[in-house]
C-alpha positions in Angstrom: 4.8 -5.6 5.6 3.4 -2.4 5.8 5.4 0.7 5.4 4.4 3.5 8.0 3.4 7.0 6.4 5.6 8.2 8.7 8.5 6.9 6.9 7.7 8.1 2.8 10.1 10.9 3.1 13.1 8.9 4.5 12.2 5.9 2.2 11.6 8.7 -0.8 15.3 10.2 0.3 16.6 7.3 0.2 15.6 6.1 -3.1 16.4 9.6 -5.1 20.1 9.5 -3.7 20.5 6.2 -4.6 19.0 6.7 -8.1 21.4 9.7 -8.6 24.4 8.2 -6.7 24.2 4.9 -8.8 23.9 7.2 -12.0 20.5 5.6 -13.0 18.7 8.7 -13.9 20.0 12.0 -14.4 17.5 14.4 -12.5 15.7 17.3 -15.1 14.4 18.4 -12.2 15.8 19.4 -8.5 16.5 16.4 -6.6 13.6 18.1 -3.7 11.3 18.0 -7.2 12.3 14.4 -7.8 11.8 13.4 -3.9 8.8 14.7 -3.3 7.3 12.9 -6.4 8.8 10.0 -5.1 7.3 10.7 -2.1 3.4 11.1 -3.7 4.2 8.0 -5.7 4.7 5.8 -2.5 1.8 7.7 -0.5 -0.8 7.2 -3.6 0.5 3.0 -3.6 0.2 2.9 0.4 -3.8 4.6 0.4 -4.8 2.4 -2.3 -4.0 -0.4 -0.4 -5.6 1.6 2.4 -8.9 1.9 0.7 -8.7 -1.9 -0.6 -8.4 -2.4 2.8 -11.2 -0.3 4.3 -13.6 -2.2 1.5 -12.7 -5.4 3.1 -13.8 -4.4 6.3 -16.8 -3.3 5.0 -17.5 -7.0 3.0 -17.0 -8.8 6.2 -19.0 -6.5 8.2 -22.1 -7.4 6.4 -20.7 -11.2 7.6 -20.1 -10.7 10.7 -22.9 -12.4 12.6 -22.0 -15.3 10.4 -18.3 -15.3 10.9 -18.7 -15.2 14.9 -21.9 -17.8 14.9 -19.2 -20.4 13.4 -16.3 -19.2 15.2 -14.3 -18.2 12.0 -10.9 -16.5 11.8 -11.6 -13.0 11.1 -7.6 -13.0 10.4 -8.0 -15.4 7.8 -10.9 -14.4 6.0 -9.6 -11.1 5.7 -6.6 -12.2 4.0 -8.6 -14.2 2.2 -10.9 -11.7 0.5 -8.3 -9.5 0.5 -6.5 -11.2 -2.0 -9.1 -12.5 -4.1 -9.9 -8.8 -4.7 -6.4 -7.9 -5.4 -6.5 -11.0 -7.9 -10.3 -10.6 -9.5 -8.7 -6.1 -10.0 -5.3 -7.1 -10.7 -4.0 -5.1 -8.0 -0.4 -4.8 -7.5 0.6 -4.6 -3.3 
């Protein structure tokens, strides 16, 4: 599933208090520090997944003529590239 942009702060939030509350890390810096590296963390994972994305559009487009000539799931092949990339980079999504 993916995770709006909308919602990296809350999840970020969310994440630092429980890191803190549960006594996993002790902060060196302020928890605002810690949440809004959390925050670029998440938003760096979510664009490359973005951009992986965008690429596959771009494969298929140069297919498309193909893909509706024989009536194929656009869905499908998608998903299909999509993960064949994520396996050929070892891409973690």
């Amino acid at each position: 599933m993916r995770i709006p942009h909308s919602w990296i702060p809350i999840i970020s939030k969310n994440i630092a208090g429980n890191l803190i509350t549960k006594r996993l890390i002790e902060p060196q810096v302020s928890i605002d520090k810690l949440k809004q590296r959390i925050e670029d963390v998440l938003f760096n994972e979510l664009s490359e997944e973005d951009r992986l994305n965008d690429e596959v559009r771009e494969i298929l487009k140069g297919y498309q003529g193909e893909i509706e000539k024989k009536g194929l799931d656009y869905k499908k092949l998608f998903d299909m590239t999509k993960r064949k990339l994520i396996k050929e980079r070892n891409i973690v999504i």
